[in-house]
C-alpha positions in Angstrom: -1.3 8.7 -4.9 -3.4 7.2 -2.3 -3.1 3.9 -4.1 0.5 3.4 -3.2 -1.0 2.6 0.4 -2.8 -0.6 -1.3 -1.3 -3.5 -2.0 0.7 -3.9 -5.7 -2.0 -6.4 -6.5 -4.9 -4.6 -5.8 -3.1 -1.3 -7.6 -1.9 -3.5 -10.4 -5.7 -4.3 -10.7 -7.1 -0.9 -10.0 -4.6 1.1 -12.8 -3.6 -1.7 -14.7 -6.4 -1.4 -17.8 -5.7 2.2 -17.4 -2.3 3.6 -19.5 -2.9 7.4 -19.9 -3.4 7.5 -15.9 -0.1 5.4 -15.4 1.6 7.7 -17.5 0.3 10.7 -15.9 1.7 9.8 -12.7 5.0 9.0 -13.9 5.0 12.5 -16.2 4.1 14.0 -12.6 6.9 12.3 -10.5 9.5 13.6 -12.7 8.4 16.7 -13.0 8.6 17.5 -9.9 11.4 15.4 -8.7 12.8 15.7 -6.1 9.4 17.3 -4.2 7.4 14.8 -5.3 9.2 12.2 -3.6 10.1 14.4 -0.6 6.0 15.0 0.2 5.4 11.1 -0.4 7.6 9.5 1.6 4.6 9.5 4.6 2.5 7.6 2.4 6.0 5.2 1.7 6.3 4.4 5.2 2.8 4.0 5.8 2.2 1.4 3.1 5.2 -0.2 4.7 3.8 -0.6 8.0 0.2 -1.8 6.2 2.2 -4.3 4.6 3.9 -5.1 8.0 0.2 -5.2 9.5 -1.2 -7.4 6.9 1.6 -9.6 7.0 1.1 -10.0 10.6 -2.5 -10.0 10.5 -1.9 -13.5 8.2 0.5 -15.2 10.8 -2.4 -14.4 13.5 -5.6 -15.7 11.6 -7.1 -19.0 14.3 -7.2 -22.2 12.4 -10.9 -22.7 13.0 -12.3 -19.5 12.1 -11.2 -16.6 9.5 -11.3 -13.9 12.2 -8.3 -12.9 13.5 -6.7 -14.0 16.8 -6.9 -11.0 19.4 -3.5 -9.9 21.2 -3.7 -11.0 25.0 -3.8 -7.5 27.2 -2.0 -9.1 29.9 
């Protein structure tokens, strides 16, 4: 379930080729709905903020070099 932290395309890419393991994960949320969503909703909010992050993180990219544009401490 770790893979819910990445981002859809990079899971997409990851499990995609891969059906039985797709399958197994959804075979295991229902099972044990509602626990299952109750014990994962850490890693929900935390791909959330990643996604907030990266987001960010694409807004303060310099134009002149790929690195990205430090926050001023003042």
């Amino acid at each position: 379930m770790e893979l819910e932290i990445v981002d859809e395309q990079d899971r997409s890419r990851i499990l995609g080729p891969h059906k039985k393991v797709l399958e197994w994960i959804e075979n295991t949320k229902t099972a044990t709905r509602p626990h299952f969503e109750e014990v994962h909703q850490v890693l929900y909010r935390a791909k959330a903020r990643f996604q907030e992050q990266r987001s960010m993180g694409s807004n303060n990219m310099t134009n002149s070099s790929n690195r990205m544009a430090l926050p001023s401490k003042m």
